[in-house]
C-alpha positions in Angstrom: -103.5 -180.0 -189.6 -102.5 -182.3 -186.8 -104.0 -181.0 -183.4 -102.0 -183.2 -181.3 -99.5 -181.8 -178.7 -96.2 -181.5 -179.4 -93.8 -184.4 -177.7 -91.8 -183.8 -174.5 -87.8 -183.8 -175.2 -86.4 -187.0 -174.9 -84.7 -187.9 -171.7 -81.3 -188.2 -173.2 -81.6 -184.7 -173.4 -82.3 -183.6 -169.8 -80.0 -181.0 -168.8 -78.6 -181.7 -165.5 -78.0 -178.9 -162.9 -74.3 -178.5 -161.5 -75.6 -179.7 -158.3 -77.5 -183.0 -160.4 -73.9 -183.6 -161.7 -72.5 -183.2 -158.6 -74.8 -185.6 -156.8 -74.6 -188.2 -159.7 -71.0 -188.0 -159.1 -70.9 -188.4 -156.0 -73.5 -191.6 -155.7 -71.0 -193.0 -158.4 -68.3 -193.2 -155.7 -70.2 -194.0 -152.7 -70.1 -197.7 -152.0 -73.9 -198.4 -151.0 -75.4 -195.3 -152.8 -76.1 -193.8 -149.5 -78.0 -190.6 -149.5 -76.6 -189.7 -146.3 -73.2 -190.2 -147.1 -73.5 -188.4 -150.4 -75.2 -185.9 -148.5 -72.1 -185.4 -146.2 -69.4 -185.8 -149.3 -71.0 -182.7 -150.8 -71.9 -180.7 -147.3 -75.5 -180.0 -147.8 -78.6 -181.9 -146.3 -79.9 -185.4 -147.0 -83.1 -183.8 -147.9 -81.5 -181.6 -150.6 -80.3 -184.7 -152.4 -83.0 -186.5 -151.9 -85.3 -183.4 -153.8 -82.4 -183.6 -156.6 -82.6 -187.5 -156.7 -86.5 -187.5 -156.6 -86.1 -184.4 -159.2 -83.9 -186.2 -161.8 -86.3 -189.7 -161.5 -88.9 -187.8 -162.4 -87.4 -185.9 -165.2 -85.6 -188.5 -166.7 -87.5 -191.6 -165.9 -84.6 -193.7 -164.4 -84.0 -193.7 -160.5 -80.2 -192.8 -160.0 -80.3 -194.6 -156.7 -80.3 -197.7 -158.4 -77.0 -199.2 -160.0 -79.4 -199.3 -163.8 -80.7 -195.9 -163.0 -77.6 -194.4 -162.2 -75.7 -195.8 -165.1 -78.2 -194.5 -167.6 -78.5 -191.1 -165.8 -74.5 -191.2 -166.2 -74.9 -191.9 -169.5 -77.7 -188.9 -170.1 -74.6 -186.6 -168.9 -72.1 -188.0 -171.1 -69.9 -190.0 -168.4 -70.0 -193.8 -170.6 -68.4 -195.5 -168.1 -69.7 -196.6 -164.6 -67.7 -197.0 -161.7 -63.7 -196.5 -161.3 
């Protein structure tokens, strides 16, 4: 019998939260990828994204706040293309 744990779900499979999607959305529009102004696009506080941002890097290994990390965390939700 093998006694080894059993494997964590891949990270394609993450489920994002509606306010994950939201933010991910939202940093796809913003020019600089601005916490702040994502924060003010979706009225709640820059410390609310930033624990959803911190949340999903953690989660799914990729930092959306960068333009690779964001493109794969796009692609994790189904959205294949980045940008427009």
């Amino acid at each position: 019998m093998d006694n080894q744990p059993a494997a964590q779900a891949p990270a394609a499979q993450y489920p994002f939260t509606k306010r994950e999607r939201e933010i991910l959305q939202a940093l796809r529009h913003v020019k600089s990828m601005s916490l702040e102004a994502v924060a003010r696009n979706l009225y709640m506080s820059r410390n609310t994204v930033l624990y959803h941002v911190d949340k999903m890097k953690r989660m799914t290994g990729h930092d959306p706040r960068t333009f690779e990390g964001l493109a794969a965390c796009l692609k994790m939700m189904g959205e294949e293309r980045y940008g427009h």
